[in-house]
C-alpha positions as CSV (number, residue, x, y, z in Angstrom):
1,X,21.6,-5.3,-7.4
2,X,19.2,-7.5,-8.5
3,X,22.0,-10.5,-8.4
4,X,22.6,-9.9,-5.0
5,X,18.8,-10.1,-4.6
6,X,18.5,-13.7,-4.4
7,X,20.3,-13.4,-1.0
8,X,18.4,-10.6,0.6
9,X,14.9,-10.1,2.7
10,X,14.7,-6.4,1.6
11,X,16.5,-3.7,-0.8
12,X,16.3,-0.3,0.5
13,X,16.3,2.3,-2.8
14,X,16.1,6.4,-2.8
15,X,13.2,7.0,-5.2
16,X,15.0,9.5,-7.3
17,X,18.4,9.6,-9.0
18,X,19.9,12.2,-11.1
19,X,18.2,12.1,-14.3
20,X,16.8,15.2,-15.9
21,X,12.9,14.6,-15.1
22,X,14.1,13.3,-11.5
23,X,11.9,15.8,-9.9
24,X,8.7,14.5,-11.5
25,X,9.2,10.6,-11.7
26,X,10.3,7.7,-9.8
27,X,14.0,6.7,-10.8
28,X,13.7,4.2,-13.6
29,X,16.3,2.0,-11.3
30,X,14.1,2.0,-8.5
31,X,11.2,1.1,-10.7
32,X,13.4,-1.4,-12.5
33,X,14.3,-3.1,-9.5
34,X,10.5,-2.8,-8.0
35,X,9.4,-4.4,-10.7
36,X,11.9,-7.8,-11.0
37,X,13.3,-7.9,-7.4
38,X,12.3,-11.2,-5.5
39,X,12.2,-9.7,-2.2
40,X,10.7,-6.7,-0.5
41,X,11.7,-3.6,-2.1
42,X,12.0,0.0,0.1
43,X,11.6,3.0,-2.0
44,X,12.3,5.9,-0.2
45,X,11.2,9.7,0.4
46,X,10.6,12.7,2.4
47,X,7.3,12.4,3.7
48,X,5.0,15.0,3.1
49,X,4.3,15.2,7.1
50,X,7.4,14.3,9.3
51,X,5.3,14.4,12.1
52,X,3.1,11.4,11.3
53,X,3.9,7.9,12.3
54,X,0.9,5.9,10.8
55,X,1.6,2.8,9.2
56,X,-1.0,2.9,6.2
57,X,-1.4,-1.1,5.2
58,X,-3.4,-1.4,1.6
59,X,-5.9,-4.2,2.2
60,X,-8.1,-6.3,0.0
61,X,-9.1,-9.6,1.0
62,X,-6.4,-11.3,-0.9
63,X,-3.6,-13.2,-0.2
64,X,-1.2,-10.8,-1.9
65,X,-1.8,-8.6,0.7
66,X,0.0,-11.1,3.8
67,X,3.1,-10.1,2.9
68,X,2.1,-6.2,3.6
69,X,0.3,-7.0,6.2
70,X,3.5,-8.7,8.2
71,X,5.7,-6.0,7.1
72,X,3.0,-3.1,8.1
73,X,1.9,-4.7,12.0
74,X,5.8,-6.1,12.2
75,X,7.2,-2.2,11.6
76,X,5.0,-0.9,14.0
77,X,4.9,-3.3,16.7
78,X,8.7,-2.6,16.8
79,X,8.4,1.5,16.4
80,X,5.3,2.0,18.3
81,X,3.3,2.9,15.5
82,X,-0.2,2.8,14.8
83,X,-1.6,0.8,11.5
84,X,-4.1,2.2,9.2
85,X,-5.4,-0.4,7.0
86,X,-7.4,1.0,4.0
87,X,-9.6,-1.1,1.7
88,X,-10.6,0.9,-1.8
89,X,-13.7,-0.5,-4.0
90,X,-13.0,0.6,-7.4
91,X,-16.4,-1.2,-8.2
92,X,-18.4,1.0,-10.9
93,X,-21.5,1.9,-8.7
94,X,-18.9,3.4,-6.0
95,X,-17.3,5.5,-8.9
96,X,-20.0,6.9,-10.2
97,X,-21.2,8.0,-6.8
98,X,-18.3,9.3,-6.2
99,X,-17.7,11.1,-9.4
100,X,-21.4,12.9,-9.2
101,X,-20.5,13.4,-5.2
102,X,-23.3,11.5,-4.0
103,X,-24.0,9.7,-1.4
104,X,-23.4,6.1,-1.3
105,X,-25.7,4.5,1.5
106,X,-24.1,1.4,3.1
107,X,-27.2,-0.7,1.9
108,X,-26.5,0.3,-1.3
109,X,-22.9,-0.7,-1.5
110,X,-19.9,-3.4,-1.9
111,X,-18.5,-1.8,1.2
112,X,-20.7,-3.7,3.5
113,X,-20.1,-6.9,2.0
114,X,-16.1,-6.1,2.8
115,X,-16.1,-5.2,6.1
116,X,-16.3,-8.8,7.3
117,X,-13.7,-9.2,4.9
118,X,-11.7,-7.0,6.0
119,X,-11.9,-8.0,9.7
120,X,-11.2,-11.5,9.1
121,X,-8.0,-10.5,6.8
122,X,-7.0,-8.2,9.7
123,X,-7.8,-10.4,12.8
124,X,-4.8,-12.7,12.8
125,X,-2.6,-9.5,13.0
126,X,-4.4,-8.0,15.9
127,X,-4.4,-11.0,17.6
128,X,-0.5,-11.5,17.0
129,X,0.2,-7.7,17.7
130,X,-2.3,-6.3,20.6
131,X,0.3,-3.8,20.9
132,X,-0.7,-2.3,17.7
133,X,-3.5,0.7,17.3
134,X,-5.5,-0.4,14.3
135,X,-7.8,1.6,12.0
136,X,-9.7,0.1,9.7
137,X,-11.0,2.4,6.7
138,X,-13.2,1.9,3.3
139,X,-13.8,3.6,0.1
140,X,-14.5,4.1,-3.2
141,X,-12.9,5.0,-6.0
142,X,-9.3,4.5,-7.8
143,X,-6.8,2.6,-5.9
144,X,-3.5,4.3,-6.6
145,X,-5.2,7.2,-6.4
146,X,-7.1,6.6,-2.4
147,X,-3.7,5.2,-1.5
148,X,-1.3,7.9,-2.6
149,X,-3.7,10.4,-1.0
150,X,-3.9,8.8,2.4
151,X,-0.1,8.3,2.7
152,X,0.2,12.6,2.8
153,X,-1.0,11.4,5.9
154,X,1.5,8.4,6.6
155,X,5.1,8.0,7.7
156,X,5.1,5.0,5.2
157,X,2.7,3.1,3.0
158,X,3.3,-0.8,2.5
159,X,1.1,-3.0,-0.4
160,X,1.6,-6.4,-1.8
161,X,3.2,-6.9,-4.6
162,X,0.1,-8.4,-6.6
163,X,-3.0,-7.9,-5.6
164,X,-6.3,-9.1,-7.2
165,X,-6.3,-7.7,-10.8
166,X,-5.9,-9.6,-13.9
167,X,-2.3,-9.4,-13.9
168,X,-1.6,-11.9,-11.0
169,X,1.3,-13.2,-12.7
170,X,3.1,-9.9,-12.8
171,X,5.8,-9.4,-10.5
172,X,4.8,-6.0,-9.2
173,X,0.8,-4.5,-10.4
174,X,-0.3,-1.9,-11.2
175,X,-0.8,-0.7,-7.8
176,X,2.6,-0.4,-6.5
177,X,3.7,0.9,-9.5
178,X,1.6,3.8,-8.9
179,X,2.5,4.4,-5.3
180,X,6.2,4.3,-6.5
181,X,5.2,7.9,-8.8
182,X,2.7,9.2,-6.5
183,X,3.4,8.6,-2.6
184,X,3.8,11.2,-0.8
185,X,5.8,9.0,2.0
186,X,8.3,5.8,1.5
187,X,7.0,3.4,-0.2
188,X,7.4,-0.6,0.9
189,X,6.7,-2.8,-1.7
190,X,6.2,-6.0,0.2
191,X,7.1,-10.3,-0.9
């Protein structure tokens, strides 16, 4: 597959095959070709609600993110779709907060400081797509985790490839290699 690769804008994978622990983990070819494939890469599943049709887009100021951000407002342009775009902090302050189930004022947080962010990584897209219903969202806490919970909510959740971590030059982070074990929708893995 991955020879053919070269030639292709996107590989479309089931997330499972037949192995014995298929039930609990992504199939180590669909990981396998996650991982080294040099375009976008489709893994997919039942989602957990059939009835959704939200786009959920992870954001974070990078430019990792573009290629999501096309495939996200491009797939629902074309289906009708609204985008949910979902920037997570993971900045220590916002965990702890979040861990003791406090209340993190606005003033107080990293959050603030990102919703300009945010609205300048988005604008291009709404400008390109008017036909898209965005929602913009921002938390705290772990981003595989914040992710994999809002796609229960999602027909399909698209991230970059790399985002801003300290593993730039991998070819897939730590991020989609999560969603790939614990999305509860199709996963897009976007280049």
């Amino acid at each position: 597959m991955l020879d053919e690769a070269d030639e292709s804008s996107v590989i479309v994978l089931g997330s499972r095959g037949h192995g014995r622990l298929a039930s609990a983990f992504v199939g180590s070819v669909s990981q396998h070709i996650a991982q080294h494939a040099p375009c976008t890469v489709v893994a997919v599943r039942e989602a957990s609600d059939p009835r959704q049709d939200t786009v959920l887009v992870g954001v974070d100021g990078s430019d990792g993110c573009r290629p999501a951000l096309d495939f996200a407002f491009e797939h629902a342009s074309r289906t009708g779709a609204p985008v949910t775009a979902l920037y997570v902090s993971e900045s220590l302050r916002g965990r702890l907060g979040r861990a003791r189930e406090e209340a993190v004022s606005p003033e107080d947080t990293d959050l603030t400081a990102a919703e300009p962010v945010v609205a300048e990584t988005l604008r291009p897209y709404t400008e390109k797509y008017p036909d898209v219903s965005v929602h913009r969202e921002l938390t705290y806490g772990s981003a595989v985790r914040s992710l994999a919970d809002a796609s229960e909510h999602a027909a399909l959740i698209v991230v970059g490839s790399r985002g801003r971590g300290a593993f730039e030059s991998l070819l897939l982070g730590s991020i989609g290699q999560g969603l790939l074990h614990h999305a509860h929708c199709p996963v897009v893995i976007a280049r």
